[in-house]
Structure formats: structure tokens, C-alpha cells
N, C-alpha and C positions, 0 to 999 in steps of 0.2 A: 197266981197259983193254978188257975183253971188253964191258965194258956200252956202251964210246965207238963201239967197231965195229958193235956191236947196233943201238941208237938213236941212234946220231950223238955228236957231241962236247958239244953246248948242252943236252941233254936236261935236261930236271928228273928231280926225285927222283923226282915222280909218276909219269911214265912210263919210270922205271929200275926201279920197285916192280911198276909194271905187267911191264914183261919179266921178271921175278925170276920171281913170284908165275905168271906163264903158262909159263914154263920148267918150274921146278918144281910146279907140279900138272899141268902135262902128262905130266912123269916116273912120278910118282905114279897118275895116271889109268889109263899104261898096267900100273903094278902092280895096279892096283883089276881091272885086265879078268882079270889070269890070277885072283885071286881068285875072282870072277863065272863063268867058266868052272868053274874046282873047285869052289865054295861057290857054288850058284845061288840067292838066295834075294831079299825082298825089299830088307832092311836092306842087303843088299851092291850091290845094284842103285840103290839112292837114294844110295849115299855114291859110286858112283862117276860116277854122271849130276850129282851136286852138285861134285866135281873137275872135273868135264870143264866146268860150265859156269864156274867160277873160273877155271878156266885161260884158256877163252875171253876171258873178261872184262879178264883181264891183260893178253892180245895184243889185244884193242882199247883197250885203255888206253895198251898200248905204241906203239901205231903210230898213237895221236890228233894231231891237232896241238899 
């Protein structure tokens, strides 16, 4: 029901994988920052620029035609 409000009722799976997958590593991204804050290093700096750009990837997935 939340995914038919999301992306509309006709959506494909592809772009219901897409809102999932941007939902969730956006949630996750903002846990990577407080990480990144306390633990400044490199390793933490590339996992959370590599969420943030999955997440992206999702919300354009989601909102493709």
C-alpha cells in the first residue's frame, strides 16, 4: 500500500526496488554520517559516499518513467 502511494498504483517492480533501495540507503547514509563524524577516516568516508550514491540511484530509478 505505501509503495502504491509512493510510485503510483501501475508501477513495476523495478521502480518499487528503486524506492525500497533509496528509502533505505538514505536511512542508512544518514547513520554512516554520525559514524563519519565520530570515526573520521577514509574507509568510512567511501562507504558512506557509496550509500549515498545507491540511494540516489534508487530515487532515480523510482521516479523514471
Amino acid at each position: 500500500m505505501l509503495a502504491e502511494k509512493t510510485v503510483g498504483p501501475g508501477a513495476s517492480y523495478l521502480r518499487r526496488l528503486g524506492a525500497l533501495s533509496g528509502l533505505l540507503c538514505g536511512i542508512v547514509a544518514l547513520l554512516g554520517l554520525v559514524l563519519v563524524v565520530r570515526q573520521p577516516c577514509v574507509e568510512n568516508l567511501v562507504a558512506l559516499l557509496v550509500c549515498a550514491g545507491v540511494s540516489g540511484a534508487g530515487f532515480v530509478l523510482a521516479r523514471g518513467n
